[in-house]
C-alpha positions as CSV (number, residue, x, y, z in Angstrom):
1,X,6.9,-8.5,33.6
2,X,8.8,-11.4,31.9
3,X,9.7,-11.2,28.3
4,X,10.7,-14.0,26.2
5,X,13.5,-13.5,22.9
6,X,11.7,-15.3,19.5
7,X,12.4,-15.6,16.1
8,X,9.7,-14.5,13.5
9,X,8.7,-16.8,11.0
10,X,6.6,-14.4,9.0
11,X,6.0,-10.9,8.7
12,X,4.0,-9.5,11.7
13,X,2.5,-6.0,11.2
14,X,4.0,-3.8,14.2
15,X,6.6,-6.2,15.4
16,X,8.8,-7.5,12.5
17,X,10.0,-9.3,9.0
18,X,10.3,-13.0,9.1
19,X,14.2,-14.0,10.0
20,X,14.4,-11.1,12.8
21,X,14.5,-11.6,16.8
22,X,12.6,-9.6,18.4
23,X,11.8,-9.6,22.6
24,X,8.2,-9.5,23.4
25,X,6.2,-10.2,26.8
26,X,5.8,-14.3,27.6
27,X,2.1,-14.2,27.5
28,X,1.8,-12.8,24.0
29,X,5.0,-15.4,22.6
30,X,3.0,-18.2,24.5
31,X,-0.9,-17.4,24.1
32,X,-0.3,-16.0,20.3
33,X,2.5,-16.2,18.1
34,X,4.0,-19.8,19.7
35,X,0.8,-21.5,19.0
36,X,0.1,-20.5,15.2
37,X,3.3,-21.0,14.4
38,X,4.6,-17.6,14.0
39,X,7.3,-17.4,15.6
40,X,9.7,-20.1,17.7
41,X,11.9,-19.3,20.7
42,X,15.4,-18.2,20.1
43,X,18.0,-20.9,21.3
44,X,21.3,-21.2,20.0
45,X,20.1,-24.6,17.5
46,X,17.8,-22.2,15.6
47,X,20.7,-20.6,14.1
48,X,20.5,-22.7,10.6
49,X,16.7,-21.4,10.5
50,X,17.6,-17.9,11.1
51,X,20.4,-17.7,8.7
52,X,17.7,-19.7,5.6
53,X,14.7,-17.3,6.9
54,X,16.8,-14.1,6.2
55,X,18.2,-15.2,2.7
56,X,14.3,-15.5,2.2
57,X,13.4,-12.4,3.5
58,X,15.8,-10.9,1.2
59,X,15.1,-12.4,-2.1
60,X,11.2,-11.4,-0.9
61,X,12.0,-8.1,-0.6
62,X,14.4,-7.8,-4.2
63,X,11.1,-9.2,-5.6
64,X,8.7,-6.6,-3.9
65,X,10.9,-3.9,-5.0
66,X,11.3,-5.1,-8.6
67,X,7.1,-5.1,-8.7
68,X,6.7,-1.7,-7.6
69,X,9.4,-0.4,-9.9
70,X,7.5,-2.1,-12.9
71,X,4.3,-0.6,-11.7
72,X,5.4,3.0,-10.9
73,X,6.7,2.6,-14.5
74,X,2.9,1.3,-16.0
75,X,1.2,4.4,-13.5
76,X,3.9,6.8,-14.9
77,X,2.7,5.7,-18.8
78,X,-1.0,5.7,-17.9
79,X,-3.6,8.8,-18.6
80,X,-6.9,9.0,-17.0
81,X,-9.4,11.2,-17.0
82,X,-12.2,10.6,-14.6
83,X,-15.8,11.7,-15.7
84,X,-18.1,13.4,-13.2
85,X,-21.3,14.8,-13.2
86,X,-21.4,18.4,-12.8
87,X,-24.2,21.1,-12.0
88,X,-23.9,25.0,-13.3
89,X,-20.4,26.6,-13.2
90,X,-19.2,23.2,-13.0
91,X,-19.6,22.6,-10.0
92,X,-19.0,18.6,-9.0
93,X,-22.0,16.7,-7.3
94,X,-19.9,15.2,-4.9
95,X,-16.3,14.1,-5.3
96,X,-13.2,12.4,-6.7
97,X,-12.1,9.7,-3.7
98,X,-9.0,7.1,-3.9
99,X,-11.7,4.8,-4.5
100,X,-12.8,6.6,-7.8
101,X,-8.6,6.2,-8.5
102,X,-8.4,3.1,-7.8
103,X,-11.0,1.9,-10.4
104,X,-9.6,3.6,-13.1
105,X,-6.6,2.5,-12.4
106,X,-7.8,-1.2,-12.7
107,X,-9.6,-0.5,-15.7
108,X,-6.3,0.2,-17.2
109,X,-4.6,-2.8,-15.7
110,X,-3.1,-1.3,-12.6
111,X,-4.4,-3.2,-9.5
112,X,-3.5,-1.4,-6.2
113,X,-4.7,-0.8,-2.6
114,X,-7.0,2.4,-1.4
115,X,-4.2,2.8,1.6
116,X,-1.9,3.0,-1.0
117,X,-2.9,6.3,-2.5
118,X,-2.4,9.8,-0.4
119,X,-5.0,11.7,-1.8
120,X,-5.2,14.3,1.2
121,X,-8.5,15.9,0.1
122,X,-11.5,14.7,-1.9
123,X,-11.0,16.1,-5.2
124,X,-13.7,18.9,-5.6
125,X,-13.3,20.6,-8.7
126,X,-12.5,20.2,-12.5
127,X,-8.9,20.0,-14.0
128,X,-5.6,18.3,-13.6
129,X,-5.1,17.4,-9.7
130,X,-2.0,15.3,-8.3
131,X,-2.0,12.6,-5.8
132,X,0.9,10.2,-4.3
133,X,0.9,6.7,-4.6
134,X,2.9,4.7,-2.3
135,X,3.8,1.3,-3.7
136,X,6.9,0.4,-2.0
137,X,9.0,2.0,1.0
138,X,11.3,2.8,-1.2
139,X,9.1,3.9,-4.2
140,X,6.1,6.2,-4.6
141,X,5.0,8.0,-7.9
142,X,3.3,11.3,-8.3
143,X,0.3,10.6,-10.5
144,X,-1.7,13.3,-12.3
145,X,-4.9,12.9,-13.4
146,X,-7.7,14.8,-15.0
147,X,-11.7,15.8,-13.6
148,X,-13.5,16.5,-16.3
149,X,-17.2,17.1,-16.6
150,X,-19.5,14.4,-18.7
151,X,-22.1,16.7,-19.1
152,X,-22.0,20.2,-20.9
153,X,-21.1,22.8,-18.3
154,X,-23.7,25.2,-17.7
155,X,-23.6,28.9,-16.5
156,X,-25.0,29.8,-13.4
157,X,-27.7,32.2,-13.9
């Protein structure tokens, strides 16, 4: 098979940052990333572009890292406590889900991504619990949180 050297353009999930050369089959450079203007083929005039497309990637990436560093820092101050309906012995009807996180969270001004927290298990029981939240690949925080019941626990009889 025939592959073809290009230059990304823009960030391509499982293939590259804009600025990098990477070598990928003809078909795919010529059917796909050619045509939406993704990528261009890497000749020796391109170098200019190459050169201004990695100074971009890496002011991009000082910025992305300077935003997750001032958001670990507002998860780090934040407290939440997430309400949820228990039955006797406090037992939870159900569970505590990234998704349940990730509300609270923007409640309080934090705005993330479900695939950004690494919440192994749905939470299942009252208390403190700990999950990881992954904001940059160079910066995650451990964030505790609390389960606590919004109803008066009962005993079970």
């Amino acid at each position: 098979m025939s592959t073809q050297n290009i230059l990304l353009l823009e960030p391509i999930e499982g293939l590259g940052n804009e600025g990098e050369q990477v070598k990928v089959k003809a078909g795919y450079a010529r059917n796909y990333l050619l045509p939406r203007k993704m990528a261009i083929p890497l000749t020796t005039a391109n170098r200019k572009q190459i050169e201004a497309l990695q100074k971009a990637r890496e002011l991009r990436l000082t910025n992305e890292l300077a935003a997750a560093q001032e958001i670990a820092e507002r998860i780090g101050k934040a407290h939440i406590a997430i309400p949820v309906k228990t039955g006797p012995g406090g037992r939870l009807f159900g569970s505590v889900s990234s998704m349940d996180l990730q509300k609270r969270l923007l409640e309080e001004g934090v705005e993330l991504e479900r695939k950004q927290f690494h919440l192994y298990n749905p939470v299942k029981s009252l208390g403190k619990h700990t999950t990881r939240i992954k904001l940059h690949s160079e910066v995650s925080v451990d964030f505790e949180f609390d389960v606590v019941s919004e109803n008066p626990i009962e005993e079970e009889s």
